[in-house]
N, CA, C and O atoms as a MOPAC input file, in Angstrom:
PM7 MOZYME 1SCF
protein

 N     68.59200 1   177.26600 1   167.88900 1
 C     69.55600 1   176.18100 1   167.98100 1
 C     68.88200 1   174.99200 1   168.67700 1
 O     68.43400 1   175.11300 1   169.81700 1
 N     68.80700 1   173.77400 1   167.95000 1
 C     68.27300 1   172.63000 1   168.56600 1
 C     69.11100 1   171.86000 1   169.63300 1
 O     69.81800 1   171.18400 1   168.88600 1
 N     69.39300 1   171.61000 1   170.59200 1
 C     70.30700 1   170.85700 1   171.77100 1
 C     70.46700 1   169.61000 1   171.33400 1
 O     71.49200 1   169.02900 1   170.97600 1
 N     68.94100 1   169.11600 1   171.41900 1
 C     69.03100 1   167.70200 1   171.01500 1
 C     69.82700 1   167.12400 1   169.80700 1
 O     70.60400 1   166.17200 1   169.87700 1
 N     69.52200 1   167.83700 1   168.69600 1
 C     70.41900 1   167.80700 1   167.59000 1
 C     72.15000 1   167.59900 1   167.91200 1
 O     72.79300 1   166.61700 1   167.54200 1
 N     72.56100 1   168.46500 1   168.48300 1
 C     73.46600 1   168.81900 1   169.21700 1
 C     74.12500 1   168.22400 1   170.23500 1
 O     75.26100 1   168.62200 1   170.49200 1
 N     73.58700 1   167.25400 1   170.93900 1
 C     73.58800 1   166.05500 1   172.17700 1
 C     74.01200 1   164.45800 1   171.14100 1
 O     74.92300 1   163.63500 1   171.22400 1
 N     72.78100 1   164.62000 1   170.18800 1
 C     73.08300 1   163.80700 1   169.26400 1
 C     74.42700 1   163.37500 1   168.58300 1
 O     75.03400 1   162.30400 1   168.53300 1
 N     74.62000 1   164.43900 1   168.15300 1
 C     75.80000 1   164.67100 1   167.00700 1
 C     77.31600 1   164.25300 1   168.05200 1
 O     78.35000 1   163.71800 1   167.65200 1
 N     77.10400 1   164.54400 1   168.94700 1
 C     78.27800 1   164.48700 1   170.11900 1
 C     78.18300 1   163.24100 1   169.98100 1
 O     78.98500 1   162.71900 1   169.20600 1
 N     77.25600 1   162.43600 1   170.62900 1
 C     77.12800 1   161.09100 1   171.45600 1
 C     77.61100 1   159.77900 1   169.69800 1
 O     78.21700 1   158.71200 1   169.59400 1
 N     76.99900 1   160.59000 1   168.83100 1
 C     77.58100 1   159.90100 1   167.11700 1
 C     78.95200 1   160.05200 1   167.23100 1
 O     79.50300 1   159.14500 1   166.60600 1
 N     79.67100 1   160.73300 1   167.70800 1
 C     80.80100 1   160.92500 1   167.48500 1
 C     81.60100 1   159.80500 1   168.01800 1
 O     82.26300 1   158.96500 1   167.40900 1
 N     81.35100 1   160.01100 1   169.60000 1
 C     81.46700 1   159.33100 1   170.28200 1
 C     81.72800 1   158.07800 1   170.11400 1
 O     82.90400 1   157.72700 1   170.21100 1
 N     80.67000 1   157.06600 1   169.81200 1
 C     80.03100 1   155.98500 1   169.09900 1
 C     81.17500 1   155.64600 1   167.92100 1
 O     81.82400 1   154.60000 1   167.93500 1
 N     81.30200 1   156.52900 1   167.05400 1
 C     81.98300 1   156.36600 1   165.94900 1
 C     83.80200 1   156.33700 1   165.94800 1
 O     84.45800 1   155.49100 1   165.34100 1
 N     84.38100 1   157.45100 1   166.76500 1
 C     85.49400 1   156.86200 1   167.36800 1
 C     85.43700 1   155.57000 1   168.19800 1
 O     86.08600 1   154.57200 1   167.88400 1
 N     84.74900 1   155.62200 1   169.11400 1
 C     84.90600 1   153.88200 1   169.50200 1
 C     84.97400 1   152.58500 1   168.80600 1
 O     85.63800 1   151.62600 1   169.20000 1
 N     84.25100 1   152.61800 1   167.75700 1
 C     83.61400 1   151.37000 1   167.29600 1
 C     85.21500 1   151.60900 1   165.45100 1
 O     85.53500 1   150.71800 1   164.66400 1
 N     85.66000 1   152.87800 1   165.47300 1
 C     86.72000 1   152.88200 1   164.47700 1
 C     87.88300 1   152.00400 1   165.76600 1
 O     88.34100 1   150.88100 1   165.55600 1
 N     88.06300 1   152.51400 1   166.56200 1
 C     88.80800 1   152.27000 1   167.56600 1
 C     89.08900 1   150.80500 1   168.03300 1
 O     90.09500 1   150.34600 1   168.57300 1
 N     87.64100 1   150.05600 1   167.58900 1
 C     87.23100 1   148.77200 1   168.10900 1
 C     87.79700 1   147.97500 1   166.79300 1
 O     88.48900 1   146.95900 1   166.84500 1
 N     87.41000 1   148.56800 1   165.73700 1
 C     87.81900 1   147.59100 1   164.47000 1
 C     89.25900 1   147.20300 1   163.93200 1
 O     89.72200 1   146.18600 1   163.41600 1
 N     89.82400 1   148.57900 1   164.31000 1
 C     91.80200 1   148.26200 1   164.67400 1
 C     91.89600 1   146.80200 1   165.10400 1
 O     92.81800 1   146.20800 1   164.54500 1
 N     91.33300 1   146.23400 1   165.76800 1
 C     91.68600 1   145.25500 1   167.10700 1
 C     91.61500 1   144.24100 1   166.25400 1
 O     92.21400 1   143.23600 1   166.63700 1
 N     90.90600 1   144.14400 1   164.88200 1
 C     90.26900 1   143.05000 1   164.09400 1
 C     91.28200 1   142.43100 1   163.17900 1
 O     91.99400 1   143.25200 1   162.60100 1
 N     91.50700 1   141.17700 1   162.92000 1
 C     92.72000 1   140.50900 1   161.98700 1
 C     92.29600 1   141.06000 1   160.60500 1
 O     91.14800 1   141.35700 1   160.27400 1
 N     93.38400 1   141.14200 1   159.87900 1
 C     94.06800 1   142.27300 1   159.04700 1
 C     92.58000 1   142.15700 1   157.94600 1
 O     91.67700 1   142.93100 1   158.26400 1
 N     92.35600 1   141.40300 1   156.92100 1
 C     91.37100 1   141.79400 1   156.30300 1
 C     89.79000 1   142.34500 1   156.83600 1
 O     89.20200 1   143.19000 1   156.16100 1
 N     89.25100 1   141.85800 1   157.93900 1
 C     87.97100 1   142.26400 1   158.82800 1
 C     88.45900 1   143.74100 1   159.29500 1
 O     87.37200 1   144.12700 1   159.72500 1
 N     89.23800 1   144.71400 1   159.48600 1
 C     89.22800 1   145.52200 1   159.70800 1
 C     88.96100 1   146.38800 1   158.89000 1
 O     88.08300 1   147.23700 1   159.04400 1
 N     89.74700 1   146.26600 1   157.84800 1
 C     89.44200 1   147.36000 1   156.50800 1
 C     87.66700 1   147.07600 1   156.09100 1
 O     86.90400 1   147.96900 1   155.72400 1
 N     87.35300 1   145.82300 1   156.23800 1
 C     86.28000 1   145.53400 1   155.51100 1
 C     85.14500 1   146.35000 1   156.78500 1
 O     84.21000 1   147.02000 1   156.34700 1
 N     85.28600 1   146.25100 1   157.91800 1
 C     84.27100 1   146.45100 1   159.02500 1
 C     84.69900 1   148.80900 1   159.01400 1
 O     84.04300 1   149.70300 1   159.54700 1
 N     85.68100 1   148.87400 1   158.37900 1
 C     85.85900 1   150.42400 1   158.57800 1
 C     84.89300 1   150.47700 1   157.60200 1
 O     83.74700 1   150.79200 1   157.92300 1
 N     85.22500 1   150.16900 1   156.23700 1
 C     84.72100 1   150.65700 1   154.67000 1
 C     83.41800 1   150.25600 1   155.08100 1
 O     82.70500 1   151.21700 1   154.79500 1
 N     82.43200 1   149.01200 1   155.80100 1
 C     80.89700 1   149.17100 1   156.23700 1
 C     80.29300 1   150.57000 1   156.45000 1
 O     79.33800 1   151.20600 1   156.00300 1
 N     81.42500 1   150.78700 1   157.46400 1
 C     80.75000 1   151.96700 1   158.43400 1
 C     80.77400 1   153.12000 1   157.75000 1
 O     80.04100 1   154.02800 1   158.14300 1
 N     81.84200 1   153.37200 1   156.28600 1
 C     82.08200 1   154.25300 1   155.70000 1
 C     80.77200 1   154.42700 1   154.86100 1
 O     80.07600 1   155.44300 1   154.86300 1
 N     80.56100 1   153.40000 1   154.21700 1
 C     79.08300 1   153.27600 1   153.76900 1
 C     77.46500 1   153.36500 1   154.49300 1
 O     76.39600 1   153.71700 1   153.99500 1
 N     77.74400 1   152.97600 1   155.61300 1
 C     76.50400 1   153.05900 1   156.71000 1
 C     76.13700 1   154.97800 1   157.18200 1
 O     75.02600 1   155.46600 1   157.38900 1
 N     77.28100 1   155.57900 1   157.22200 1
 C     77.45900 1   156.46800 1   157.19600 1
 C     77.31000 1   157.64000 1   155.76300 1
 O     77.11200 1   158.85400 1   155.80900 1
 N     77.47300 1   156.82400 1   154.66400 1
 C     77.14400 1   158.09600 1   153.25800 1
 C     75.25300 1   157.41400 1   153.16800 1
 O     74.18500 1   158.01100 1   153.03100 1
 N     75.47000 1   156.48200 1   153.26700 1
 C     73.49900 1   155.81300 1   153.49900 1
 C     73.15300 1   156.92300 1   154.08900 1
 O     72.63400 1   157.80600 1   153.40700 1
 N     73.37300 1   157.11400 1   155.50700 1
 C     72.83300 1   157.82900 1   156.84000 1
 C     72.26900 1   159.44300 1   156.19700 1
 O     71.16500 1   159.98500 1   156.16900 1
 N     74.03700 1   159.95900 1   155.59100 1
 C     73.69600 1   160.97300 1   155.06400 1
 C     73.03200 1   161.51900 1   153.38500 1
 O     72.84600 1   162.59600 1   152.81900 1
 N     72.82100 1   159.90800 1   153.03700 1
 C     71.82000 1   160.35000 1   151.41000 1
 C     70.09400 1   160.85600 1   152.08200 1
 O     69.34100 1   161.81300 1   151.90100 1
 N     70.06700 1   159.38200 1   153.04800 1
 C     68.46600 1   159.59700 1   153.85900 1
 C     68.66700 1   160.96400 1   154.39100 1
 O     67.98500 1   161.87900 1   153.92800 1
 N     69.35700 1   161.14200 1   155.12900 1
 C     69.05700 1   162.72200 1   155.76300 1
 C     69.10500 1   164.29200 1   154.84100 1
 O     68.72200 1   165.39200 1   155.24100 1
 N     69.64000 1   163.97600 1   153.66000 1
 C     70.06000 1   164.91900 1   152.86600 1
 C     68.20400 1   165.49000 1   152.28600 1
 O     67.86400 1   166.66000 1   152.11200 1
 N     67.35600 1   164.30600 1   152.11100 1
 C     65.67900 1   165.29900 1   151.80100 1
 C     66.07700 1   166.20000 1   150.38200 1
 O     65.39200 1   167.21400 1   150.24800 1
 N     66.83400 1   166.01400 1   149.59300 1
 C     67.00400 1   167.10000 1   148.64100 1
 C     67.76100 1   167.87500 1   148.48200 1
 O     67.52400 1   168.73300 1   147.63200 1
 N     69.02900 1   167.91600 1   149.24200 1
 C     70.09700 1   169.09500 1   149.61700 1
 C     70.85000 1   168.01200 1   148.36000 1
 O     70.94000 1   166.80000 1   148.55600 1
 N     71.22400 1   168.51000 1   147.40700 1
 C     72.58000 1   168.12500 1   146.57700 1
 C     74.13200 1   167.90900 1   146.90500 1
 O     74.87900 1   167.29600 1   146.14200 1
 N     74.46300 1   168.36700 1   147.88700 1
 C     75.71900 1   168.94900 1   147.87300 1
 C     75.75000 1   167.22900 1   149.20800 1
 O     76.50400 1   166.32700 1   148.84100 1
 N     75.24500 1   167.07900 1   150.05600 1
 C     74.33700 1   166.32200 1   150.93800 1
 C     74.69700 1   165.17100 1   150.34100 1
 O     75.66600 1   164.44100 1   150.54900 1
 N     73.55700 1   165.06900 1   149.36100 1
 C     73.48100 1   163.62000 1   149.05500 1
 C     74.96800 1   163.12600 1   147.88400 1
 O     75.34000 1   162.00700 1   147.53000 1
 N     75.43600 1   164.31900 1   147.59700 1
 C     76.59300 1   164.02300 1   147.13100 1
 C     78.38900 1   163.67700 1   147.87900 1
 O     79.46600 1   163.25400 1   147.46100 1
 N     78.13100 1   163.89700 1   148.45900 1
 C     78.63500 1   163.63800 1   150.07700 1
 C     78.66800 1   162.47500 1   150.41300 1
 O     79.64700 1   161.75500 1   150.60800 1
 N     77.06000 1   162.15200 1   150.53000 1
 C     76.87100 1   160.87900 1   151.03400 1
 C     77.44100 1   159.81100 1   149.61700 1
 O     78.22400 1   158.89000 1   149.84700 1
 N     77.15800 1   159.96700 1   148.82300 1
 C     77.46300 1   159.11800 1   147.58300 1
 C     79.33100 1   158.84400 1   147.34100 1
 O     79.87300 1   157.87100 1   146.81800 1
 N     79.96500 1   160.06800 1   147.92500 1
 C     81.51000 1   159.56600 1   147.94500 1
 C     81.43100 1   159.08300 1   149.04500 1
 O     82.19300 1   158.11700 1   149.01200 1
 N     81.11700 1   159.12800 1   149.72500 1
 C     81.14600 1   158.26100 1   151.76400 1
 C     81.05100 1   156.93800 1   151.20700 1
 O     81.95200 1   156.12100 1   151.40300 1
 N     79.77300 1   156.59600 1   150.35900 1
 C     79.77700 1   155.16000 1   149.82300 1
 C     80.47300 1   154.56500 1   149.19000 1
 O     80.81200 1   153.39400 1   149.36500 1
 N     80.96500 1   155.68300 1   147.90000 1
 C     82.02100 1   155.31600 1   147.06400 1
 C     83.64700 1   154.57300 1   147.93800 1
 O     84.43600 1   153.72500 1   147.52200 1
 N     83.61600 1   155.43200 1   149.37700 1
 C     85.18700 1   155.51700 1   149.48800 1
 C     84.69900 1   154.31300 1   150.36300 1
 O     85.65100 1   153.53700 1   150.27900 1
 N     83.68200 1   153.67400 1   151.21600 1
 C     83.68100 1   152.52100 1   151.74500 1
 C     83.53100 1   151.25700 1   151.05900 1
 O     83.93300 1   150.24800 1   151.64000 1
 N     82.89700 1   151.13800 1   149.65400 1
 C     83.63900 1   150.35400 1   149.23000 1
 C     84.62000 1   150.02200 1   148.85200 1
 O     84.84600 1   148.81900 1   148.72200 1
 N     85.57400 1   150.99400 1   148.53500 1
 C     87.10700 1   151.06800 1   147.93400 1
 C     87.44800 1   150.69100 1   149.24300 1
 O     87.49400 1   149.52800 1   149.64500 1
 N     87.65200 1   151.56000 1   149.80600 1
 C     88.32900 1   151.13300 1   151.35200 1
 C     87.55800 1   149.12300 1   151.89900 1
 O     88.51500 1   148.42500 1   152.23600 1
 N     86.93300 1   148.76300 1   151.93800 1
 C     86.57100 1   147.39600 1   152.27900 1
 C     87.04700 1   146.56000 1   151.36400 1
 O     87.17200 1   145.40000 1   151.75800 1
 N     87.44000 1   146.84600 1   149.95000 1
 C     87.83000 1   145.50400 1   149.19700 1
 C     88.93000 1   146.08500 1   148.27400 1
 O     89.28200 1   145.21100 1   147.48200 1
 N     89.47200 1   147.03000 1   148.12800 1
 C     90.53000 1   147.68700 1   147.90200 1
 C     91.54800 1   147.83500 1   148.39200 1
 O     92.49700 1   147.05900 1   148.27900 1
 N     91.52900 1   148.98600 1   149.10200 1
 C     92.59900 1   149.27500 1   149.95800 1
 C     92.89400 1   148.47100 1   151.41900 1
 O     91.99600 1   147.99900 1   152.11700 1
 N     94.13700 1   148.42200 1   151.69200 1
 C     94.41300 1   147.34200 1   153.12400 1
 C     95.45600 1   147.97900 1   153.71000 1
 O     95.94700 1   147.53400 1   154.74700 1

């Protein structure tokens, strides 16, 4: 079991409730648009980390899918 991995993944979390937490605060269109970023920054994160796992990079590819819908779609 790696810790660091593990320290990591916490402190992302972390990070990621806050900064969802932070974008609430934002006038009505910049919010959806600054969530659906992160929704995408996040299926990015996990295509790069995926190295070949399918299931992974497919994952990451609806993460992208649903942050753009969510940024210029949905409100």
């Amino acid at each position: 079991m790696n810790l660091s991995r593990q320290a990591l993944g916490a402190v992302g979390l972390i990070i990621g409730f806050g900064l969802y937490a932070l974008a609430g605060r934002l006038p009505a269109p910049w919010d959806s648009v600054l969530v659906g970023a992160m929704f995408v920054a996040l299926g990015v994160g996990a295509c790069v980390y995926a190295r070949g796992e399918r299931w992974i990079q497919a994952l990451g590819a609806l993460l992208i899918l649903y942050g753009v819908v969510r940024a210029f779609l949905l409100r």
